[in-house]
VOVODO-991027 format. One record per residue (C-alpha): residue number from 1; residue in three letters; x, y, z. Coordinates in pm, 1 decimal, padded with zeros to 6 digits. Example, Ala and Ser with C-alpha at 12.3 -4.5 7.8 and 13.67 -1.06 7.14 Angstrom:
<pts>
<pos: 1 code: ALA c1: 01230.0 c2: -00450.0 c3: 00780.0>
<pos: 2 code: SER c1: 01367.0 c2: -00106.0 c3: 00714.0>
</pts>
This chain:
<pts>
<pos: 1 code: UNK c1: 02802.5 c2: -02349.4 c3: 08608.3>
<pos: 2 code: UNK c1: 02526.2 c2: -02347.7 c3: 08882.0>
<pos: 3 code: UNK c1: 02327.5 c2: -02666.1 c3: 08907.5>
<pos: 4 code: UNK c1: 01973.3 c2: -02617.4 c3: 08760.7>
<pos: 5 code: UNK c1: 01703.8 c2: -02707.8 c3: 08991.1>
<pos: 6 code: UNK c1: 01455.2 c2: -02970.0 c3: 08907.5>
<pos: 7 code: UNK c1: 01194.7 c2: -02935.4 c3: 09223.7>
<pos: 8 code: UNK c1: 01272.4 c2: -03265.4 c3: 09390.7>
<pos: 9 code: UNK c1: 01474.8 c2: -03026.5 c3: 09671.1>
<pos: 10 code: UNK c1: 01079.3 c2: -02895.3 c3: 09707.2>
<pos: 11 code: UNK c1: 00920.6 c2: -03236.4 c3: 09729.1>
<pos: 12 code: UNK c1: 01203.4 c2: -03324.7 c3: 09987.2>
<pos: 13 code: UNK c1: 01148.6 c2: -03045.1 c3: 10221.2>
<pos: 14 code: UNK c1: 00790.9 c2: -03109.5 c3: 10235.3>
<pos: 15 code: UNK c1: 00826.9 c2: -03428.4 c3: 10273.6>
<pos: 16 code: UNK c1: 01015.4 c2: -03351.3 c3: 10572.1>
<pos: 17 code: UNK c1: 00765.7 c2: -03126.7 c3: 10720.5>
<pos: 18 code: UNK c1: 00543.5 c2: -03403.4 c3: 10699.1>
<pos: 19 code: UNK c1: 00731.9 c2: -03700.6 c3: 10846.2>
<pos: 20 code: UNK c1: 00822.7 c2: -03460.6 c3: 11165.0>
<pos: 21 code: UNK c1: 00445.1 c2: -03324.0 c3: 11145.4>
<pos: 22 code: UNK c1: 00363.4 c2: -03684.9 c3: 11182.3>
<pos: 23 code: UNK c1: 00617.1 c2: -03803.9 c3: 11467.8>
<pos: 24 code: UNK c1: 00534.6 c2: -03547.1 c3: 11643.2>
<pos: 25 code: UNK c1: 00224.3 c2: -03300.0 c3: 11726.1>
<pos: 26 code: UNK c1: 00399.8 c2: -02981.5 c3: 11776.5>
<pos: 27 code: UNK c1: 00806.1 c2: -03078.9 c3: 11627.5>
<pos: 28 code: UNK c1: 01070.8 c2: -02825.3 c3: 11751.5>
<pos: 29 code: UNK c1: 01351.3 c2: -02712.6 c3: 11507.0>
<pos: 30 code: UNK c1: 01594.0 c2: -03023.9 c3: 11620.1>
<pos: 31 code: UNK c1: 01284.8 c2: -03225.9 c3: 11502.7>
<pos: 32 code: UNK c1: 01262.0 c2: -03032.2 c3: 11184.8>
<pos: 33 code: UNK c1: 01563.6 c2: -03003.6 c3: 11057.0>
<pos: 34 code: UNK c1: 01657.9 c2: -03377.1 c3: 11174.5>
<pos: 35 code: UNK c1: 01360.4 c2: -03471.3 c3: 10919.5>
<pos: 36 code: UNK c1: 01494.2 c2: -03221.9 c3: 10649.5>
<pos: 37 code: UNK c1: 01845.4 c2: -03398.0 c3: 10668.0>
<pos: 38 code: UNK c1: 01654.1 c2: -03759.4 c3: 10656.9>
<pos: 39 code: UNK c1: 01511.2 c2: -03654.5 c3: 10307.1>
<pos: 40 code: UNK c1: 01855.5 c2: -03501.3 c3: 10161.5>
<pos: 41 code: UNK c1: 02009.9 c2: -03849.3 c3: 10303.3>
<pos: 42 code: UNK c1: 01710.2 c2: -04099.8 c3: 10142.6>
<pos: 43 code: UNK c1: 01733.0 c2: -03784.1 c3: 09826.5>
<pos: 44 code: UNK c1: 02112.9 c2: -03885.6 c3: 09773.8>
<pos: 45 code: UNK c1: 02139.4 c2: -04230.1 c3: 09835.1>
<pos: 46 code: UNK c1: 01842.9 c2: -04294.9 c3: 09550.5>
<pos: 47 code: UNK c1: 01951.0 c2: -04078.4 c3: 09293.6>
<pos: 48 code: UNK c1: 02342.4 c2: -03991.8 c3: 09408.3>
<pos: 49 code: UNK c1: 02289.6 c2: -03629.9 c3: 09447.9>
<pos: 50 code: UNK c1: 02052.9 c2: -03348.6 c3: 09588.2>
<pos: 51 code: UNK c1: 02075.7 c2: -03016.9 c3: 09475.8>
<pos: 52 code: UNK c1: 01939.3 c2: -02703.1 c3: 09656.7>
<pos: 53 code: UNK c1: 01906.0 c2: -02435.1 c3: 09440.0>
<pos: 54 code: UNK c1: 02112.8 c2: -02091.1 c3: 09546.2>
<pos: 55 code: UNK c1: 02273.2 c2: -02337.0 c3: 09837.9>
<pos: 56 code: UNK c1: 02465.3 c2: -02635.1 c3: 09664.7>
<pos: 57 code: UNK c1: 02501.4 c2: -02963.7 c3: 09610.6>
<pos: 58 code: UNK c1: 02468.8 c2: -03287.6 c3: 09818.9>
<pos: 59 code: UNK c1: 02625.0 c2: -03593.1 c3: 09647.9>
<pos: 60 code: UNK c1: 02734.3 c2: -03968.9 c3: 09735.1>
<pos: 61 code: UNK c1: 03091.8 c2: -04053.2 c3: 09728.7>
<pos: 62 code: UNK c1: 03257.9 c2: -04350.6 c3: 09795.7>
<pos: 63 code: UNK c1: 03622.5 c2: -04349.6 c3: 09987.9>
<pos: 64 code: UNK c1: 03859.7 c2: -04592.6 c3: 09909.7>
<pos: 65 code: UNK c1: 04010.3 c2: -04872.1 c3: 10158.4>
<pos: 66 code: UNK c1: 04290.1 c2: -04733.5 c3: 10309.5>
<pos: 67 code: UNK c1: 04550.3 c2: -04789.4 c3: 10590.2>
<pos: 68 code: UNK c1: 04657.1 c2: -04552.4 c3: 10829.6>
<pos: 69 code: UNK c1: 04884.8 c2: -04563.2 c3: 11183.8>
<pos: 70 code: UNK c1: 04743.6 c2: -04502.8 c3: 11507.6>
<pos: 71 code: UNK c1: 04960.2 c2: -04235.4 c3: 11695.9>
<pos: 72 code: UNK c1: 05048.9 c2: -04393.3 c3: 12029.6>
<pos: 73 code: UNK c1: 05166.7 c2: -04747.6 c3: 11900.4>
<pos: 74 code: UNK c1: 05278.2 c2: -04653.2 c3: 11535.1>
<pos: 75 code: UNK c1: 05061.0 c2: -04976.7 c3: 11437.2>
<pos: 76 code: UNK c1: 04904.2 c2: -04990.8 c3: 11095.7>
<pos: 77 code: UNK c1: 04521.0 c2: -05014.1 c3: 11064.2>
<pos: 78 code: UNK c1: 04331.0 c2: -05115.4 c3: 10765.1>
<pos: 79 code: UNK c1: 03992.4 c2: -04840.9 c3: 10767.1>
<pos: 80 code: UNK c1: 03745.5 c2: -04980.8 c3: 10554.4>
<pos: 81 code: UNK c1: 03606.6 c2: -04798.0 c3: 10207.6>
<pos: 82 code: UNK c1: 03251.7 c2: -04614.5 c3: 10281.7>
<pos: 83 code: UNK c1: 03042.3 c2: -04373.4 c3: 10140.3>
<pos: 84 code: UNK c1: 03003.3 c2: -04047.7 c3: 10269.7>
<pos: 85 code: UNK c1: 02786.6 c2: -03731.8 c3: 10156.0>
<pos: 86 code: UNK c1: 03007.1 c2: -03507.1 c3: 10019.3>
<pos: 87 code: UNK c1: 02847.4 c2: -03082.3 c3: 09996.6>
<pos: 88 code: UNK c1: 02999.9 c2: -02868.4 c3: 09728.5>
<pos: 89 code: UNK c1: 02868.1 c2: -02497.6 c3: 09755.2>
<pos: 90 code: UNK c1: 02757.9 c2: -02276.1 c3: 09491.4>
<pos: 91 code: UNK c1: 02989.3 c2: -01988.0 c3: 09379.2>
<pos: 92 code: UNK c1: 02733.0 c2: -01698.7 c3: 09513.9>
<pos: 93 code: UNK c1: 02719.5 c2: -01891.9 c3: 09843.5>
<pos: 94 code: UNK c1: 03104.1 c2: -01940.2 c3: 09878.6>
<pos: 95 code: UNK c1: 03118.9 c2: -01509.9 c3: 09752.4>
<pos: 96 code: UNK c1: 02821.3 c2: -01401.4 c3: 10014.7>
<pos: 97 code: UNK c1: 03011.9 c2: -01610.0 c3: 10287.2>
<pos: 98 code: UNK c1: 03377.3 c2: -01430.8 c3: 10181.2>
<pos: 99 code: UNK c1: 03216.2 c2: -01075.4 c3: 10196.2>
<pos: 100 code: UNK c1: 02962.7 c2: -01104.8 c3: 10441.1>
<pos: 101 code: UNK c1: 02693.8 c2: -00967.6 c3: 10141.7>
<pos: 102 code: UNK c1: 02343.4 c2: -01017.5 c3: 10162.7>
<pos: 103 code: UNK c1: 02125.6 c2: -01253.6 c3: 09917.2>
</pts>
């Protein structure tokens, strides 16, 4: 079932054009999309997901505290639980990636 859109992915990307219109006079694409991935970032950590329509979904997940050996020195280390932004494409994204179709 594709995720129906509700317009804050919309509101986000123009809120991104604004805040890189704003740092900067004339904002290259670096500046652009580094604003655009600000927004999906502040989108997901308020509301614990960010959907773009005919793309996928952005959501918050949480990893669990874990241990793990380090290679050289076979010595266990404890890595700390975080939370991560976890992307989930949509089925027509995954299919037009596979086949190489056109939207």
């Amino acid at each position: 079932m594709a995720p129906r859109p509700d317009g804050r992915w919309q509101r986000a990307v123009a809120r991104a054009f604004d805040r890189a219109i704003a740092e900067h006079q004339d904002p290259n694409r670096r500046e652009i999309a580094d604003a655009i991935v600000g927004e999906i970032v502040d989108e997901t950590r308020r509301s614990g997901r960010f959907v773009v329509p005919g793309l996928g979904v952005f959501r918050a997940h949480r990893s669990k505290e874990r241990s793990v050996k380090i290679p050289t020195s076979s010595t266990p280390v404890r890595v700390a639980s975080r939370t991560v932004i976890k992307f989930k494409a949509t089925a027509d994204a995954n299919r037009r990636l596979r086949t190489g179709a056109k939207p």
